[in-house]
C-alpha positions as CSV (number, residue, x, y, z in Angstrom):
1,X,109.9,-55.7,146.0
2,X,112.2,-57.0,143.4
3,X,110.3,-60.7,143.2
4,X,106.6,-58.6,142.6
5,X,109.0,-56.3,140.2
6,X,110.1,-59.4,137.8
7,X,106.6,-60.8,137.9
8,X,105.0,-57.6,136.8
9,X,108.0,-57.8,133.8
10,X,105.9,-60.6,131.9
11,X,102.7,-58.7,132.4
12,X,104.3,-55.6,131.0
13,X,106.3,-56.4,127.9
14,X,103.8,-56.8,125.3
15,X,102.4,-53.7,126.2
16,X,105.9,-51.3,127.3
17,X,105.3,-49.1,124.1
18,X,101.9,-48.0,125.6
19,X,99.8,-49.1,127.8
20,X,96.2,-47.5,126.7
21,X,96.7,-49.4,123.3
22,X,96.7,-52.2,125.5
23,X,93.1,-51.7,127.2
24,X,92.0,-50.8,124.2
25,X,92.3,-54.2,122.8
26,X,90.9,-55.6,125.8
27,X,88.3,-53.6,125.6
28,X,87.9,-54.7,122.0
29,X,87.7,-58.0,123.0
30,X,86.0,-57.8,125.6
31,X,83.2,-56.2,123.6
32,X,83.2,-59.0,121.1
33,X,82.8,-61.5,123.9
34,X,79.3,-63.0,124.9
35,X,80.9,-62.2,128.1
36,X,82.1,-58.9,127.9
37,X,84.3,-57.3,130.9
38,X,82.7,-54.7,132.9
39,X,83.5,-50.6,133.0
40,X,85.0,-51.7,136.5
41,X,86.8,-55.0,135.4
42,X,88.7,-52.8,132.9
43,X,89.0,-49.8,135.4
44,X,90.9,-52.4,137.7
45,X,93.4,-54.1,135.6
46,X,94.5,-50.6,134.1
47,X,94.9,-49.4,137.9
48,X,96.5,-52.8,138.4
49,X,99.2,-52.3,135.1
50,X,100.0,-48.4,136.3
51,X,100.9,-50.2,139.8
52,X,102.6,-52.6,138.2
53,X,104.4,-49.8,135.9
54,X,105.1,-47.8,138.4
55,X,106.5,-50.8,140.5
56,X,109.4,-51.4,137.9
57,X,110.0,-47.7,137.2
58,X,111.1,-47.3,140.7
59,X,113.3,-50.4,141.6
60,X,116.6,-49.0,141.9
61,X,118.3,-50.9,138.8
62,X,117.4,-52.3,135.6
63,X,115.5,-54.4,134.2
64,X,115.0,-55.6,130.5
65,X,113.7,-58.1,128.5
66,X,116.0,-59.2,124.6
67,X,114.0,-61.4,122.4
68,X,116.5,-64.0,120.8
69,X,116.1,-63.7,117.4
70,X,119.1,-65.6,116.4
71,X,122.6,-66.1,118.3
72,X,123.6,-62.7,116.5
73,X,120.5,-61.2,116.8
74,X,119.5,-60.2,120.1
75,X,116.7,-57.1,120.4
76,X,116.0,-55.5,123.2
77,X,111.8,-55.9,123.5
78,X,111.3,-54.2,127.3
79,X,113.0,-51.6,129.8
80,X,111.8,-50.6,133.0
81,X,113.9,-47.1,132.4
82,X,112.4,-44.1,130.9
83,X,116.0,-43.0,130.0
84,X,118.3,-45.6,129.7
85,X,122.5,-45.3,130.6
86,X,123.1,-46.0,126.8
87,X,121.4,-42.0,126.5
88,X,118.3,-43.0,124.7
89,X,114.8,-43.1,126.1
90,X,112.7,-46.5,125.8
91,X,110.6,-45.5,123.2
92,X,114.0,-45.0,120.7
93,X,115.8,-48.1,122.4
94,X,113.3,-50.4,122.1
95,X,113.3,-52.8,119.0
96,X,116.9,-52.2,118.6
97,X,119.8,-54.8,118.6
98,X,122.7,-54.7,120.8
99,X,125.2,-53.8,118.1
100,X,122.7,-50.4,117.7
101,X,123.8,-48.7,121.4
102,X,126.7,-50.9,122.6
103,X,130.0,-49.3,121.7
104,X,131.6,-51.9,118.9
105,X,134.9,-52.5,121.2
106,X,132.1,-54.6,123.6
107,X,129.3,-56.0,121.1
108,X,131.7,-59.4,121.4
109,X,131.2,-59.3,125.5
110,X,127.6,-58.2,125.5
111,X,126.7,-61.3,122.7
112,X,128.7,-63.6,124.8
113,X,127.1,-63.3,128.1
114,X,123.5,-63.7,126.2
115,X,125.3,-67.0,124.7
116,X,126.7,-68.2,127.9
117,X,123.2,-67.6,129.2
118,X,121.4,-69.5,126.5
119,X,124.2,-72.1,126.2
120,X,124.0,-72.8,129.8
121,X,120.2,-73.0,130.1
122,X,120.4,-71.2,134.1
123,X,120.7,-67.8,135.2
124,X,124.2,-65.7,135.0
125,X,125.8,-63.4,137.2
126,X,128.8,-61.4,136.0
127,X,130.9,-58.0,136.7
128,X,131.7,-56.3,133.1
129,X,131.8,-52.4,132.4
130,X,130.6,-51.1,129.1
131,X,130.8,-47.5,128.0
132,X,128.1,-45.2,126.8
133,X,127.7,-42.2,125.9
134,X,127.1,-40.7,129.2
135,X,130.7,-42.5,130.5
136,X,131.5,-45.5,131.8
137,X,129.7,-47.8,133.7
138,X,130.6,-50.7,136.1
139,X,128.0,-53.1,136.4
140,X,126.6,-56.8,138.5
141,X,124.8,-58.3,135.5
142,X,121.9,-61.5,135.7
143,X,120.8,-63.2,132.9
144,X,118.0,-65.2,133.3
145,X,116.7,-67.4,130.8
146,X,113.1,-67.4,129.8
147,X,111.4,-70.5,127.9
148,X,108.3,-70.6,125.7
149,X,105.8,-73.1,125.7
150,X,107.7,-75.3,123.6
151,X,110.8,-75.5,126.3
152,X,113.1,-73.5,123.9
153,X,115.0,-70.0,125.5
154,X,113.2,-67.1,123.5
155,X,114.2,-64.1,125.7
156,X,116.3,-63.5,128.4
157,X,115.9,-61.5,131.7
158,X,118.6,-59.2,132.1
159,X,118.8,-57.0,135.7
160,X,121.5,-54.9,135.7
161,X,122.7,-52.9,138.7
162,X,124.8,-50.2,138.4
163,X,128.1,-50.8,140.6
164,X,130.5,-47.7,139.2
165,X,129.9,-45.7,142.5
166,X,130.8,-48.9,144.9
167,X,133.7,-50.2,142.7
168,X,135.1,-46.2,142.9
169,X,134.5,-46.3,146.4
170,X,136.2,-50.0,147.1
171,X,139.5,-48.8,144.5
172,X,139.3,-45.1,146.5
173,X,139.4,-47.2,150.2
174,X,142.1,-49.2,148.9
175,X,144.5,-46.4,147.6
176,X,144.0,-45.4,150.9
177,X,145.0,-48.1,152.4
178,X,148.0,-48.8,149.6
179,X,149.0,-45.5,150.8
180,X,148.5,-45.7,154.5
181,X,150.8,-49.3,154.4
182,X,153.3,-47.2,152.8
183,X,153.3,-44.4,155.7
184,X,153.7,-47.0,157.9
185,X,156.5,-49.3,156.3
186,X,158.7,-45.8,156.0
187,X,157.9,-44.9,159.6
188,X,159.1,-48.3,160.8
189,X,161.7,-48.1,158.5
190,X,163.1,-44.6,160.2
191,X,162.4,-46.6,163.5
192,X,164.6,-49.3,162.4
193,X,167.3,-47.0,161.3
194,X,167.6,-44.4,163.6
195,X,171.0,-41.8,163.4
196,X,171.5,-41.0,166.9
197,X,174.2,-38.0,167.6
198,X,176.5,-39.0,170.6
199,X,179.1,-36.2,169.8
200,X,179.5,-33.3,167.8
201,X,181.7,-35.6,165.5
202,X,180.1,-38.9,165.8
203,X,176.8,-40.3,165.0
204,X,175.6,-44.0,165.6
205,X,173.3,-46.5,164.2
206,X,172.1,-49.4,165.6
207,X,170.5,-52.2,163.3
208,X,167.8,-54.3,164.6
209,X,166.3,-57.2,162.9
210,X,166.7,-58.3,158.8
211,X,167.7,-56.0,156.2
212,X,166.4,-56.6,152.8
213,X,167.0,-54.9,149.8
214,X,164.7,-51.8,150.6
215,X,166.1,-51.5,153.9
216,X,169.6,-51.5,152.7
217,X,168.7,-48.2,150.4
218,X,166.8,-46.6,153.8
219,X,170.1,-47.2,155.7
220,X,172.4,-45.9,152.8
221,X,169.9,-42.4,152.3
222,X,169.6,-41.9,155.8
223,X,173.2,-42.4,156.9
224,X,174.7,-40.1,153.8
225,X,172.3,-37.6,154.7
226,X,172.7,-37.4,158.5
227,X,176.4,-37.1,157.7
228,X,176.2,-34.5,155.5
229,X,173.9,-32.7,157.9
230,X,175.8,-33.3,161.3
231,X,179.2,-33.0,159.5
232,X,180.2,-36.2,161.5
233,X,184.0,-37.3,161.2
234,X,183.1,-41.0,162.8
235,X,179.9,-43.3,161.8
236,X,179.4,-45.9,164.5
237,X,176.9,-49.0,162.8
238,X,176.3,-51.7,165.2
239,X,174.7,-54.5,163.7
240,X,174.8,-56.5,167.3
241,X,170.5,-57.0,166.7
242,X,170.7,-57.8,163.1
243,X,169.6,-61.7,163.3
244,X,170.7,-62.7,159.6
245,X,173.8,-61.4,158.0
246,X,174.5,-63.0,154.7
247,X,176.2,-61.5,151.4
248,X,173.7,-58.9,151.0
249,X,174.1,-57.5,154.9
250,X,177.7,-57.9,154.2
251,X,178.3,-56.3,150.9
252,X,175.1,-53.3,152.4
253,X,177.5,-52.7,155.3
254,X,180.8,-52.7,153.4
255,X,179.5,-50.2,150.7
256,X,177.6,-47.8,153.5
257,X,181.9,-47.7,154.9
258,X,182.9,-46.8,151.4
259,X,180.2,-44.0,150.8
260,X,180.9,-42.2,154.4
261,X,184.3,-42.1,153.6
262,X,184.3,-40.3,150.7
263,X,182.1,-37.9,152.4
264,X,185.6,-37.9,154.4
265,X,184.0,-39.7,157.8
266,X,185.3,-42.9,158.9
267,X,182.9,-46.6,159.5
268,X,183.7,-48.2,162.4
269,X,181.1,-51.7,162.9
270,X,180.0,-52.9,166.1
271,X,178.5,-55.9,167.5
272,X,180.2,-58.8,165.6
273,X,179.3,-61.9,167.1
274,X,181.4,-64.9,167.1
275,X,179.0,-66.6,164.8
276,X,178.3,-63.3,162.3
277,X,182.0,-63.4,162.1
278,X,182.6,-66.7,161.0
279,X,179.8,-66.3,158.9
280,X,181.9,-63.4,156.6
281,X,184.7,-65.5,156.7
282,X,183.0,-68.6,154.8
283,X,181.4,-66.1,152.8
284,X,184.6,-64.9,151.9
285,X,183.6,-61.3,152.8
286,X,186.5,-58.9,152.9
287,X,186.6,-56.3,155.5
288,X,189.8,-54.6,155.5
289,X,189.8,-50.6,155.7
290,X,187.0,-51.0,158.1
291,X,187.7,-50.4,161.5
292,X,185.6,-52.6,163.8
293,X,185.0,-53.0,167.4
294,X,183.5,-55.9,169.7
295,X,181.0,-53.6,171.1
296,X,179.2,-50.8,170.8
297,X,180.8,-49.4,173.9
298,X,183.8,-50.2,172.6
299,X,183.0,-48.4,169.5
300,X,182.3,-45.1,171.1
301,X,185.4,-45.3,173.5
302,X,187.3,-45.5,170.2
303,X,185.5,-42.5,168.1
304,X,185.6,-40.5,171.1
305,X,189.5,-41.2,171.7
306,X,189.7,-39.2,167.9
């Protein structure tokens, strides 16, 4: 459809402004002939142009024709739209240059494109929005070049499909998605930091895996908060599945002791391997005023000995 579409363009753009002014020339001619064209020759080819007109009217995007004037003159000379997305109808649009509808902030854009067309010599497809009066519009742009007999680029083809709907779809699926990551990093995050209550007075949490800077804020929140709420006197953390601990693990755990305590509960760390210890020591990490524990057993034989 859109192939018979552009070659009914050519037929159509000498004669967009109306098409009864056209028959009536050939009729003219056609009576000035010595072979004139008969009733049903010219009965045919004005069926054939209303096809043809029709045929455009309905693709579903548009299609127009510029004239290239000069390189900063560049007329519009054909629309397949009665009402075009700049708010005027073809019969005020046509003959008018692109500074006349485009909004100045995007004549440069819209006169590049044509250039990049005509500098190029071969068709263009882009993505640009431009704003008119009825909002703004995201479109796929194609230039395509057309030459005259002489080889030069006179006009250029421009089909323009209108992509605002699919681009606020596309931006729409992928808040959703944005937001549906973030559901899920905070549930694994409370899955990863769980606050278990083994006591009345004690609460423990069992790292698993690396902590990163986000993580370390999630444990922080989550243990202030379940002490607060639990009013827990002892905070077991066993960092026996934590695979890396470095400065940041270090200095995470050493400042999660100091914030329980002032809420007036008392750190005791679990699950110090051999290597995680000799880790903090090269590091230099200091952990005095923290009471810790081999294991986690071990850690809950001691908090429930308070």
């Amino acid at each position: 459809m859109l192939h018979n579409a552009l070659w009914s363009v050519q037929n159509l753009m000498d004669s967009s402004s109306s098409d009864d002014r056209t028959i009536q020339r050939m009729i003219d001619t056609s009576l000035s002939s010595s072979n004139p064209a008969s009733p049903a020759d010219i009965a045919q080819l004005y069926k054939q142009m209303q096809f043809q007109e029709t045929l455009l009217t309905n693709v579903p995007m548009s299609i127009t024709v510029y004239d290239i004037v000069s390189r900063s003159d560049i007329r519009l000379i054909y629309t397949n739209q009665g009402e075009t997305a700049t708010g005027m109808t073809r019969d005020r649009i046509i003959g008018k240059r692109l500074e006349e509808y485009v909004v100045p902030e995007e004549v440069a854009q819209a006169y590049k494109r044509f250039h990049m067309c005509i500098d190029s010599g071969k068709t263009l497809q882009v993505e640009d929005s431009y704003t008119f009066v009825n909002g703004a519009y995201h479109m796929e742009l194609t230039y395509i070049p057309l030459r005259n007999e002489q080889g030069t680029i006179a006009q250029v083809l421009l089909i323009v499909q209108n992509m605002t709907e699919r681009k606020q779809r596309l931006e729409d699926e992928a808040r959703r998605q944005s937001e549906l990551i973030e559901q899920q990093a905070a549930t694994l995050a409370e899955l990863s930091t769980p606050l278990l209550a083994i006591s009345e007075t004690t609460v423990v949490m069992p790292l698993i895996g690396a902590i990163d800077t986000r993580r370390v804020q999630h444990i922080m929140d989550t243990l202030l908060t379940g002490v607060a709420e639990k009013r827990a006197n002892t905070v077991i953390l066993d960092i026996t599945g934590v695979s890396v601990v470095d400065t940041q693990v270090a200095n995470a755990l050493i400042q999660s002791a100091q914030a329980v305590k002032l809420l007036g509960a008392e750190a005791v760390l679990t699950g110090i391997r051999p290597e995680v210890a000799q880790t903090l020591v090269q590091l230099g990490v200091s952990l005095q005023g923290v009471v810790t524990r081999g294991t986690l057993q071990d850690g809950i034989a001691y908090a429930l000995k308070r």
